[in-house]
N, C-alpha and C positions, 0 to 999 in steps of 0.2 A: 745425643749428638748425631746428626746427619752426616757427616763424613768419618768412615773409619779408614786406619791405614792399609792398604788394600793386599790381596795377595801381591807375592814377588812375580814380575813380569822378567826379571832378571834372575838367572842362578846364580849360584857363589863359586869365583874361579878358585881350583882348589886350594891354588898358591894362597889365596883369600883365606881357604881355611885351614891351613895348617899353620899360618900365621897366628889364627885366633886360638886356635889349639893349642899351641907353644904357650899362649899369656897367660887360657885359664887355668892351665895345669898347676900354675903360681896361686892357686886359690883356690880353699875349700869352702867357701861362700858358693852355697844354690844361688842365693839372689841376686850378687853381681853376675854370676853365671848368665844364668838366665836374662838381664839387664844388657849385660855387655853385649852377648849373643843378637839381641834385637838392636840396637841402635848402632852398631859399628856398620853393620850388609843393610841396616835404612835405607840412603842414600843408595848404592848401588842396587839393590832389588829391586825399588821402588819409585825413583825419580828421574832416573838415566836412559832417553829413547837413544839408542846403538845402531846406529848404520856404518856402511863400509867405509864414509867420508866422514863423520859428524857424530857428532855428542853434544845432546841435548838437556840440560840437566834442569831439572824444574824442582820449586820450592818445597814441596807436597800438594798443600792442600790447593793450590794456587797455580795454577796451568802456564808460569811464566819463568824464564830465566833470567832471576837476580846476577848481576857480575858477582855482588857481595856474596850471598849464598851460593852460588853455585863454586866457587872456589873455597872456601871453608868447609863446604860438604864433600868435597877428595881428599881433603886434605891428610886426613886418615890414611889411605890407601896408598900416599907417596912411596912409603919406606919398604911395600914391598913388591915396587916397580922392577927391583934389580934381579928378583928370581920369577916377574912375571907379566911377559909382554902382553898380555890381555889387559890389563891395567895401565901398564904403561902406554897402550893403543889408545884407550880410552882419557888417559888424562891428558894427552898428546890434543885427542879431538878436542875434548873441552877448551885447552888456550887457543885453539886455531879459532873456534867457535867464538869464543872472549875477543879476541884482538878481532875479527871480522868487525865483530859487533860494535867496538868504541870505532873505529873506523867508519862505522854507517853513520853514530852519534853519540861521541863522548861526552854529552850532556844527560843523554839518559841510564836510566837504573837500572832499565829490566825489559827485557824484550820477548817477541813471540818465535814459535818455531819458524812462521812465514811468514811472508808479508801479509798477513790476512787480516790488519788492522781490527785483532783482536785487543782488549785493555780499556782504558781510560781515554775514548776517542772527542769526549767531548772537553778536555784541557784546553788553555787557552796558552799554547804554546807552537814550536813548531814541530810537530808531530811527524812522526812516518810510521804506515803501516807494518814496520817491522818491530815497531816500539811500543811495547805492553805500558810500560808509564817515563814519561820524564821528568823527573825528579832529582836535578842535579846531585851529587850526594862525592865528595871528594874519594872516601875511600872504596864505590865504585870500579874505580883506575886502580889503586892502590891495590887492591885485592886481584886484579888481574896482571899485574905488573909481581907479585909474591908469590902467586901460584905459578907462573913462569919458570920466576927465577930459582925457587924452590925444584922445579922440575929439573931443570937445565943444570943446578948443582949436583943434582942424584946421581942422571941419568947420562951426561956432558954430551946431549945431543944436539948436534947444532945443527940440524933440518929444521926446527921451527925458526930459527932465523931468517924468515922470508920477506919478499919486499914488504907482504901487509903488516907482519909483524912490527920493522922498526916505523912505516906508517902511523903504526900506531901509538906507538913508542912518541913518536914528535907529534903528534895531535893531542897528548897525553901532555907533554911538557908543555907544549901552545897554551894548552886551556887554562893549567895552572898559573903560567904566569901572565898570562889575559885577569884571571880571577885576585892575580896579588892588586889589580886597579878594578876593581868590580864593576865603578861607573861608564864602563868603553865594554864595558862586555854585554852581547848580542842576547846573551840570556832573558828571558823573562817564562814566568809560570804562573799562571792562575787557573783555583777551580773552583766554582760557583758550587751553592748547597752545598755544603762542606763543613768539617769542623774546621773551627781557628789554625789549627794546627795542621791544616792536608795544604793550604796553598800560601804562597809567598804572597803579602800585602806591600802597600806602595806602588803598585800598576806593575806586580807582578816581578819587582826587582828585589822585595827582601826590606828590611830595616838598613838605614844606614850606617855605611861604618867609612873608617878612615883608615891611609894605607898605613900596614904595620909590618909588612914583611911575611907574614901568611898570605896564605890564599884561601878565599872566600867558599863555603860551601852554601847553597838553599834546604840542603838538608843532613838533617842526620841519618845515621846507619839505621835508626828506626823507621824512618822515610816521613817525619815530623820533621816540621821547616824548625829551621835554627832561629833562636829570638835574635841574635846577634852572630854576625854572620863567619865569626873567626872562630871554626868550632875546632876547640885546641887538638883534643885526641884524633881529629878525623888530620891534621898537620904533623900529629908526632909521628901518625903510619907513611904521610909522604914523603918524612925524611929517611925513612928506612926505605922506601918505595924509590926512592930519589934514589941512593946509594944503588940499588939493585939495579935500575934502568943503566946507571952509567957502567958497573960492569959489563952487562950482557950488549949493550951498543958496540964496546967496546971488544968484546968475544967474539960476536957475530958479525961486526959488520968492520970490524978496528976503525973505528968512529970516536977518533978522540976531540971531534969537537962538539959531538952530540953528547958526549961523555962529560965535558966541561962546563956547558950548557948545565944539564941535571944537577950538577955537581954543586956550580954557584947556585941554581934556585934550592938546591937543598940546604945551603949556607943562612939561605936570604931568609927562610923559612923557618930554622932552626931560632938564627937568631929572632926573627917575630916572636916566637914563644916564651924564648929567656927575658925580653924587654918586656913584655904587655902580657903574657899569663902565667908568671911568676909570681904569685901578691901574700903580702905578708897578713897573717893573719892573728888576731892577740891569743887565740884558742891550740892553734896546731904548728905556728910560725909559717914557715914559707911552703905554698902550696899551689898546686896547679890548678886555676880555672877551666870549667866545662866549654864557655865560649866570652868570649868576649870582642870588641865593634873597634878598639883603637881608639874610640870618642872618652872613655875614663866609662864604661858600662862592663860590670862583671857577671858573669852565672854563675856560683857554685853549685855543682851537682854532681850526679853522675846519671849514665843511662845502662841499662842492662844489655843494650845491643856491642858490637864490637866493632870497630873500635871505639872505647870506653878508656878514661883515665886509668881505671885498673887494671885496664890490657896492657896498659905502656911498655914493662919489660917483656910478656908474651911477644907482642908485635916486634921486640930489639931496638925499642926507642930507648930504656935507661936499664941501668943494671937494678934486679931486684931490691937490694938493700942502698939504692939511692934514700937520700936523707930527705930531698922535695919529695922523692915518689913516696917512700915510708908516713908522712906528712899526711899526704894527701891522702892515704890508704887511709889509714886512720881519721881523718873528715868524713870520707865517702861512707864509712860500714859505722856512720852514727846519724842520732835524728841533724846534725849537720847538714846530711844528705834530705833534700823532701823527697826521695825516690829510695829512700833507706826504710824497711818497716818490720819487722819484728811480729810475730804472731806464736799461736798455740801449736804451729807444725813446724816451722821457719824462721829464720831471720835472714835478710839478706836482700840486693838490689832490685828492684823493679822499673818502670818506664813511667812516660805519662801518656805514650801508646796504648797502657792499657788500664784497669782501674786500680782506684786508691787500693793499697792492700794487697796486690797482687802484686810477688816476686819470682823473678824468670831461673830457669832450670839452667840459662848459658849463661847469668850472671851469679850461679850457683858455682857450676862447673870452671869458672873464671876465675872467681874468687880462690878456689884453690887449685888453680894452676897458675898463679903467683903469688903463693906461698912456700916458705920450707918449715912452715910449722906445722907437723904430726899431727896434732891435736886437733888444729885449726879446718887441717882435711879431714879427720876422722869426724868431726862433726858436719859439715858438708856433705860427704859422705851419707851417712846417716839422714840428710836432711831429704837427698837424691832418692835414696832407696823409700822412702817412706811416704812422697810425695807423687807419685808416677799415677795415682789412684785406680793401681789395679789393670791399667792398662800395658805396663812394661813395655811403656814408650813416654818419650818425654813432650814436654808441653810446650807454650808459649809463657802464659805466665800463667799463677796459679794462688788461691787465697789465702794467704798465710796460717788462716784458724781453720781452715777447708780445704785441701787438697781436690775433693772429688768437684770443686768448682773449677775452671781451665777456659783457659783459650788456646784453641788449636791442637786438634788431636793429633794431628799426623805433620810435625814443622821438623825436618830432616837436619836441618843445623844443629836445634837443639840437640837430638838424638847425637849428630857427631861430635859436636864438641864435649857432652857428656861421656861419651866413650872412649877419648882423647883422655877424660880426667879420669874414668876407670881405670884405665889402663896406668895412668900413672901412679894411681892409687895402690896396684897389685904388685906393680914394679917398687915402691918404695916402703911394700909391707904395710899398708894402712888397713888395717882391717879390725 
């Protein structure tokens, strides 16, 4: 491998570690030790440029900031903002940094430190050199809209309440309900030399769909276009996303008509889901669709990126032992699933980001952090430790018969969201 995870450019604030100190003391495992130890201080060591104004959070291996990644990669470090403003400075800069950014262009994914029209400059969209790719993608917004609100609960700071902030906030609700009618929407994306799956077809506007009370994404949290364009899981996070925005409108700004706004498009949305990706199925009964168009076109599947049908309760779209989500767990973790696969190391989710056979470390670490079965994590578990090949750091995805095969040595998500499942692991005695 030509990229390894590099030294820390960041040190660890001590509050940081007395925090992680407290957890592993819960555990006579060397190897979660050592495991947990690496992938919690990833993200902070390694991907976070720190200036007096700014936080800059990059993917690893990948010199851009994802909105989606870079909020799921603090997300860790929230809970011990309250004993340590070095943290709390920095996640403070990160949302300032996020809301700038859907402000320049709530269309795009992921952007560059400057405008140095760094990225994907040859897209045939409307670009700005502050924009590493555009790649519409719903939960985008979504994940800067939860890292917010997550903060803002901790911490009851209300200085990020600034004009850009709720700016953003109503460029955020514009697009969506612009996207509940797709065909009035200014979007369009095309990339030439490409796989099928990197650009939107139809002169760049996507497959057709019909309105259904969702709003339209071009892609998925993998950054693969949607075959149809009502991608359910990337709607279950706006209706959580929807609730959070009208609080904090509401807190920051007492904006109870921006409040009401979010409110009914969360209504309008919720219900899209219950009418058109509810479908009964003769196998598992009633179950939730991956994406579907409103025209009578289904996906079942699942994707190992987040949000995923089996995030639903993670994200606070439905209570774990929902009887549709139960359903559908059980679809998703069978050959039901084409993105389900089973091997000599693993069993468990994968993408069709990456190859047949390969299953992802955050659709490991996923899977049992929506679970309460013991066992279910203890094998997970086991699946995590055994798979890392050596390197005690987590992957992208990996080959279910081969572990030391991988993509991505250094994906900082991964590492976090593993560390999230360690940690719950240690706290509920899985070992």
């Amino acid at each position: 491998m030509s990229i390894k995870v590099p030294e820390p450019t960041n040190s660890v604030p001590a509050k940081m570690r007395e925090y992680m100190d407290k957890i592993l003391e819960k555990t006579e495992s060397e190897d979660i030790k050592k495991l947990l130890n690496n992938t919690f201080v990833n993200t902070w060591t390694t991907t976070i440029q720190i200036s007096e104004n700014d936080a800059f959070v990059i993917t690893g291996d990948i010199p851009a900031m994802w909105l989606r990644d870079s909020a799921a990669q603090v997300k860790n470090y929230l809970p011990i903002m309250p004993e340590c403003e070095e943290i709390k400075s920095v996640i403070s800069k990160v949302i300032s940094r996020q809301m700038h950014s859907v402000v320049m262009d709530p269309y795009a994914n992921a952007f560059n430190f400057e405008d140095n029209g760094h990225g994907h400059t040859d897209d045939i969209t409307d670009m700005s050199p502050w924009v590493w790719e555009r790649k519409y993608e719903i939960d985008s917004l979504c994940y800067a809209i939860h890292l917010a609100y997550q903060y803002y609960k901790i911490t009851d700071d209300k200085t990020m309440f600034t004009d850009e902030f709720k700016k953003a906030m109503e460029l955020i609700l514009n697009t969506w309900k612009t996207e509940q009618n797709h065909e009035n929407s200014p979007y369009r994306f095309t990339r030439h030399n490409c796989p099928y799956s990197d650009t939107l077809h139809n002169d760049g506007k996507g497959n057709p769909v019909a309105y259904t009370g969702m709003t339209w994404s071009g892609f998925r949290p993998s950054d693969d276009a949607c075959v149809y364009g009502y991608l359910v899981p990337a709607n279950m996070f706006a209706v959580v996303a929807l609730k959070e925005m009208a609080e904090m409108v509401v807190a920051g700004y007492g904006d109870e008509e921006l409040a009401g706004k979010a409110l009914t498009l969360r209504d309008e949305i919720d219900e899209g889901i219950r009418k058109y990706a509810i479908i009964e199925t003769e196998e598992f009964g009633k179950v939730y669709a991956y994406e579907v168009d409103g025209l009578g076109n289904t996906l079942f599947m699942d994707d190992a990126n987040v949000p995923s049908l089996i995030s639903a309760p993670y994200l606070g779209y439905c209570d774990i032992n929902d009887e549709i989500y139960q359903n559908t767990r059980k679809m998703l973790l069978s050959k039901a699933n084409p993105f389900y696969f089973e091997g000599s190391a693993a069993k468990g989710i994968g993408s069709p980001h990456t190859p047949e056979n390969y299953i992802w470390h955050i659709a490991l670490a996923m899977q049992g952090l929506t679970t309460n079965d013991l066992q279910e994590k203890k094998m997970l578990l086991d699946f995590i430790l055994s798979t890392h090949a050596g390197e005690w750091y987590m992957h992208e995805g990996f080959n279910v018969d081969n572990p030391d095969e991988f993509t991505r040595v250094w994906f900082a998500w991964a590492n976090t969201i593993v560390s999230e499942f360690l940690i719950d692991c240690i706290e509920k005695n899985v070992i």
